[in-house]
C-alpha positions in Angstrom: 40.2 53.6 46.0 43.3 52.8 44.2 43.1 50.2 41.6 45.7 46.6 41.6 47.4 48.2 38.4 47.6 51.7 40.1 49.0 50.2 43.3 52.0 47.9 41.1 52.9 51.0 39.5 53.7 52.9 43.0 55.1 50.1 44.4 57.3 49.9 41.1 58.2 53.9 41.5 58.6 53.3 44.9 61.6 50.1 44.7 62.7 52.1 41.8 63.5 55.1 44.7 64.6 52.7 47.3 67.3 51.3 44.9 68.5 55.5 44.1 68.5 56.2 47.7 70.8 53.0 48.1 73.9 54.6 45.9 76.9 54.6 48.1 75.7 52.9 50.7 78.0 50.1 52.0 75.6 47.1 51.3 74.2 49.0 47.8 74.9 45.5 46.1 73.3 43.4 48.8 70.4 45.8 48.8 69.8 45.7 44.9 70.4 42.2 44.7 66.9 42.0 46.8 65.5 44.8 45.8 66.0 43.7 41.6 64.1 40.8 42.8 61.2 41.9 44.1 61.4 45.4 40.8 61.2 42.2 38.8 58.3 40.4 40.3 56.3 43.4 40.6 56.8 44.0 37.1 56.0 40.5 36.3 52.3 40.8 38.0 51.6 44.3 36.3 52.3 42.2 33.2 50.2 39.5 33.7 47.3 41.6 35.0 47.5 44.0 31.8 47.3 40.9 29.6 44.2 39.6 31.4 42.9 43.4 31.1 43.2 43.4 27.7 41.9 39.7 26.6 38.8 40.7 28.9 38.5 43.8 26.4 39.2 41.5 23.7 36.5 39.1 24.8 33.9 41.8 25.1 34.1 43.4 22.0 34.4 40.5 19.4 30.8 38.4 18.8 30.4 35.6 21.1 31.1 31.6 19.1 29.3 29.2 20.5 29.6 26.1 19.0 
């Protein structure tokens, strides 16, 4: 079973390829216009889940305050 970080990182390769296989095409700037957008959000949401990855490590390995 694939993991939600694995699965960001195909669909990132995966734009990435759609946007190659685009060059020369009549509507390659229509396409990439869309296509940016959605390269940008996926990388946006691999961001975001690394971050609350690593805070959950962070949390884990330094001694609980509770005050």
């Amino acid at each position: 079973m694939m993991t939600d970080k694995e699965k960001l990182l195909l669909a990132i390769m995966q734009t990435k390829n759609v946007m190659s296989l685009n060059k020369d095409n009549p509507y390659e700037q229509y396409m990439y216009r869309h296509l940016s957008t959605v390269l940008y959000e996926l990388k946006r949401q691999l961001t975001n889940l690394t971050f609350v990855e690593e805070s959950l490590k962070l949390e884990k390995q330094s001694p609980g305050d509770d005050d």
